[in-house]
N, C-alpha and C positions, 0 to 999 in steps of 0.2 A: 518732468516739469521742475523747473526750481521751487527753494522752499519759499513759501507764503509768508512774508511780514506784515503787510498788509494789505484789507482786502475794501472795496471799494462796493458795496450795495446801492442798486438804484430802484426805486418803487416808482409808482404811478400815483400812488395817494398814500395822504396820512396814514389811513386806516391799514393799509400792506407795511407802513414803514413800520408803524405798531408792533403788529404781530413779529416782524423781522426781529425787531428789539426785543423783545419780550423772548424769541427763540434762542439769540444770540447771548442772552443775559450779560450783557453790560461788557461781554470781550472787546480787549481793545485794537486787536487785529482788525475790528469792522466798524466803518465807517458807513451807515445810513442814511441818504439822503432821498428826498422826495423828489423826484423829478418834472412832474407833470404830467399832463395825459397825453398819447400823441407819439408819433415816432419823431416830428421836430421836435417837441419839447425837450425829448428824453436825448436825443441826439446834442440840444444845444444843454443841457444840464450836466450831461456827463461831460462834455468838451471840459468846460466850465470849473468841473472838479477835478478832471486832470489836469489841467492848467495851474492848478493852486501850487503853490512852491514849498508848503508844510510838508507832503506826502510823498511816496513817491508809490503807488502802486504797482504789486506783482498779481491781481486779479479781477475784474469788475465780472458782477453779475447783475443779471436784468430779473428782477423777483417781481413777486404776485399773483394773482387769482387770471382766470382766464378760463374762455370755454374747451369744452372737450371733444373733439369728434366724435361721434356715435361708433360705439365699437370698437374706438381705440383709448378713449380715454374716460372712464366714469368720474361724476360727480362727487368731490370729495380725495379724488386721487392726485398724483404729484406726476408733473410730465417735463422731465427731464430734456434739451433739446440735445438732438442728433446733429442740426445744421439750422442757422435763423433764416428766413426766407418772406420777404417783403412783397408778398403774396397780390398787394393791386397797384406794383412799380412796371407803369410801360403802356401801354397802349391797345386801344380797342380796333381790329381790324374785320375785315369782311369774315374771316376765317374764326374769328374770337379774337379771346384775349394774346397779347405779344410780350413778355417779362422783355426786361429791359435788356437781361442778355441776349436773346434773341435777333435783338432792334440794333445790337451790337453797340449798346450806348453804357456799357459797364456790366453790374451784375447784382443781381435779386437776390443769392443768397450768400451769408456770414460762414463762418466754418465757428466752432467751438472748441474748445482745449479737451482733447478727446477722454483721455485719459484720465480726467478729474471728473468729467460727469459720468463715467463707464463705474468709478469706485463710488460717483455717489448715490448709482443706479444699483449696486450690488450692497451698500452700508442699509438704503433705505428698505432696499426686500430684507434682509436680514433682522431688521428693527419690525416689522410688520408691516410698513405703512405699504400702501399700493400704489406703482411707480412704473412710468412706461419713458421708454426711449424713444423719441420720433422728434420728426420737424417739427417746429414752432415757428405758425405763420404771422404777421406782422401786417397790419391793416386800420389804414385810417379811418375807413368806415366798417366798424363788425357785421358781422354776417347777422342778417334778422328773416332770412325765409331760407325754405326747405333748399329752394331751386340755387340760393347762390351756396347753400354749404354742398350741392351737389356738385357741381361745378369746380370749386376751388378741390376737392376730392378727385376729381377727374386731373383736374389741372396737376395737383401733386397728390400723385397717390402715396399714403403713408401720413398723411399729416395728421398732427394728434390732439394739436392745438390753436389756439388761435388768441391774442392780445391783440395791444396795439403801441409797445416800446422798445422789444427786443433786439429791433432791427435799426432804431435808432440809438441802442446804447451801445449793441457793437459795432459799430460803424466808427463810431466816437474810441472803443478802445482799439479794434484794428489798424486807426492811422495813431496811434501812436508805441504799435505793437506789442499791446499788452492782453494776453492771453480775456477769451469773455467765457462764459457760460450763461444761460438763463433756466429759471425756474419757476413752473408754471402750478399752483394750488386751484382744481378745476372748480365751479362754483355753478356751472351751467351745461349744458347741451348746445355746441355751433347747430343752429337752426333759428325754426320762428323764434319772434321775440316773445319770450314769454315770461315775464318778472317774476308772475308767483310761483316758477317751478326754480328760481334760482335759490341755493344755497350759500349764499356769502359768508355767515357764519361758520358753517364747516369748513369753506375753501381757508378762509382765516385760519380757525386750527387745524390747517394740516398744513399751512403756508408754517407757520411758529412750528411746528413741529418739524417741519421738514430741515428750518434753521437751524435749530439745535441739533440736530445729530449733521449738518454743514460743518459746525464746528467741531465735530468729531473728526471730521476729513480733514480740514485744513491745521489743523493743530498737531496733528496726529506728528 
């Protein structure tokens, strides 16, 4: 991968862009912007900053909190993506669900710059924090019952996570072929909805914690 001059952060809310800043301490290789909630939003935001004629980016990343599959990603962990995948793109048929690849109308899931999330998966166990490599799914409507996070497990087995902007920021960097990664600070359990078992305060610092040693990697 070539070297990193500048890097292109996207959040979903103030509150993640926060923690980003506060991780990154004020480096000027990173540029923080809030994107929106949503894989359109996040899709028509990131366009929007690459398009800008100040910058030119060699990296965007889709950061923030997000749930954990049960068994692959605990509460408070950092879930690195293996591959983005736009987990409810396509079609409901007799048989179930149809991904859009399938349907032969394009494709559900992003690749990621391998080799930069592989060292940020071996920087992050080395520092302590606890960090899993897997898909990270992309979904406009999150999962709130047993039976649909059973289901998207079946669908993609491996899946470790779940948001809802990954798949719209790299969409947004793949057409103008600039390498993506996303990073996932877990805050919940994919299943019922259950508010008073979320941790958002933990996901936050381990979201800021995860940035700051990001800028270990890309500096380096």
């Amino acid at each position: 991968m070539r070297k990193l001059n500048k890097v292109l952060i996207m959040t979903a809310v103030d509150a993640e862009k926060e923690a980003v800043l506060r991780g990154v301490r004020g480096n000027r290789k990173f540029d923080v912007i809030t994107a929106g909630v949503g894989p359109v939003a996040a899709a028509v935001s990131t366009t929007m900053a690459l398009a800008a004629e100040d910058w030119k980016y060699d990296l965007v990343i889709s950061a923030g909190i997000g749930g954990g599959f049960i068994d692959q990603a605990a509460i408070g962990s950092i879930v690195i993506a293996s591959e983005v995948i736009a987990a409810d793109l396509g079609a409901e048929t007799p048989d179930g669900f149809a991904s859009v690849d399938k349907l032969g109308f394009g494709t559900n899931r992003l690749s990621v710059e391998e080799k930069l999330s592989a060292r940020l998966v071996e920087i992050f166990q080395a520092r302590g924090i606890s960090v899993q490599y897997g898909p990270i799914l992309t979904l406009s409507t999150v999962t709130g019952t047993a039976d649909t996070a059973l289901r998207l497990v079946e669908q993609i087995p491996g899946a470790a996570a779940e948001a809802m902007e990954g798949y719209g920021v790299a969409e947004a960097a793949h057409r103008r072929g600039i390498p993506f990664i996303e990073i996932r600070a877990i805050s919940n359990a994919v299943g019922p909805r259950d508010k008073s078992a979320w941790r958002i305060g933990d996901a936050l610092a381990a979201l800021e914690a995860a940035s700051t040693h990001l800028v270990e990697v890309i500096t380096a």
